[in-house]
C-alpha positions in Angstrom: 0.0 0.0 0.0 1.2 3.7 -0.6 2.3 6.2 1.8 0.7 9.6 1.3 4.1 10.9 0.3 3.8 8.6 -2.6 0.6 9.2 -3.7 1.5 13.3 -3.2 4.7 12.5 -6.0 2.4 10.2 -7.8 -0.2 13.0 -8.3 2.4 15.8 -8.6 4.0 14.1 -11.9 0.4 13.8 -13.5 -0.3 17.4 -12.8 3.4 18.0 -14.6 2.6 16.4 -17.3 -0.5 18.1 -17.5 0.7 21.7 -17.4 -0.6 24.4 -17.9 -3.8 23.5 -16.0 -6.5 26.1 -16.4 -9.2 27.1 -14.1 -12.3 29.7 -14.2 -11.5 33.3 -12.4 -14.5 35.5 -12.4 -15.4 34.5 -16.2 -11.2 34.4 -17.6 -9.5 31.1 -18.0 -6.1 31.1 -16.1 -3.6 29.2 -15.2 -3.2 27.8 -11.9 -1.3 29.8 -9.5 1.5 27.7 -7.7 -0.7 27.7 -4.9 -3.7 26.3 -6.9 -1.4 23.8 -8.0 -0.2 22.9 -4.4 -4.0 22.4 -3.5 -5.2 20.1 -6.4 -1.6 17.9 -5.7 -2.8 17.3 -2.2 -6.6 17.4 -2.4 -6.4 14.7 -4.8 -3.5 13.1 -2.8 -5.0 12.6 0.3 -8.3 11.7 -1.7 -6.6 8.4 -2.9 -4.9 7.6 0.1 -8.4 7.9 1.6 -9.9 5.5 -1.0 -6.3 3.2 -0.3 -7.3 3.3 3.3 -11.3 3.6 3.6 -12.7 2.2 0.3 -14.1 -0.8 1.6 -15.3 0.9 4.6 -17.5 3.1 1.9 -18.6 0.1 -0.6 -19.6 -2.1 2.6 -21.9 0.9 3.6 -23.8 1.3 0.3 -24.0 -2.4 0.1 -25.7 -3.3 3.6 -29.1 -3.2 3.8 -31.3 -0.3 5.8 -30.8 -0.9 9.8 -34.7 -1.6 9.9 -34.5 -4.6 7.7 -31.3 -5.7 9.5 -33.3 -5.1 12.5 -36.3 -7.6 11.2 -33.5 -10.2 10.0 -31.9 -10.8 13.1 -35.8 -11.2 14.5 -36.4 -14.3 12.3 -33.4 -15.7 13.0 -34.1 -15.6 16.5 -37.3 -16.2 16.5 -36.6 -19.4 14.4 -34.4 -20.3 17.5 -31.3 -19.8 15.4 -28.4 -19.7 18.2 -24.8 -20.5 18.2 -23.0 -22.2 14.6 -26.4 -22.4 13.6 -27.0 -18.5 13.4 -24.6 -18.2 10.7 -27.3 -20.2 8.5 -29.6 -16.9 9.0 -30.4 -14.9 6.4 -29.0 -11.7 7.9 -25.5 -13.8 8.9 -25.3 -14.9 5.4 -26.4 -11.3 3.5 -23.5 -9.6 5.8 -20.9 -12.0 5.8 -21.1 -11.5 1.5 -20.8 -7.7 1.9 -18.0 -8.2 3.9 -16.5 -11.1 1.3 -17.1 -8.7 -1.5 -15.7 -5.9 0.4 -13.0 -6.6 2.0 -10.3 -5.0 4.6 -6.7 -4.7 3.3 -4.1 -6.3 5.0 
C-alpha cells in the first residue's frame, strides 16, 4: 500500500505532465497559480490515500441493507431459534458476511 508521500509525487507528476492547467476566475481562464497547484496535488493526494485506506469501509456501507431490515432479519433468525453455529445459516448472517467477502479489509 502507498504512503501519502507517494501518492503526493504520484499525483504531482500527473499534474506536470498536464501543465498548464487552467481554471475559471470571475469568467477568464487562467492558469493555476503555484498555490492552486499545491492544493489540487494534495486534495487529490490525500483523496486516494483515503480511498487506499477507507474504500471498503465506503462500498460495505452502500451495500448493507437499511438498519430496519437488519433489524427484522436478526428477529427471524431468533425467532426461528437460530443460536450458536447455527446463526450463521440466518439470512441476515449470510447477507452480511457476503458484503464483507465482497468488500474486504486490506491487509
Amino acid at each position: 500500500m502507498a504512503t501519502l508521500e507517494e501518492f503526493i509525487t504520484e499525483v504531482t507528476a500527473e499534474v506536470e505532465a498536464q501543465k498548464p492547467m487552467m481554471m475559471n476566475v470571475n469568467g477568464k481562464e487562467e492558469e493555476m497559480s503555484d498555490d492552486d497547484y499545491d492544493w489540487y496535488i494534495n486534495v487529490n493526494a490525500q483523496a486516494r490515500f483515503d480511498q487506499q485506506e477507507n474504500g471498503y469501509k465506503y462500498a460495505r456501507e452502500n451495500s448493507y441493507l437499511p438498519l430496519q431490515d437488519q433489524l427484522d432479519q436478526i428477529w427471524h433468525a431468533v425467532d426461528a431459534g437460530l443460536f450458536g453455529e447455527d446463526a450463521k445459516t440466518s439470512d441476515w448472517y449470510e447477507y452480511i458476511q457476503k458484503v464483507k467477502d465482497d468488500n474486504p479489509k486490506p491487509e
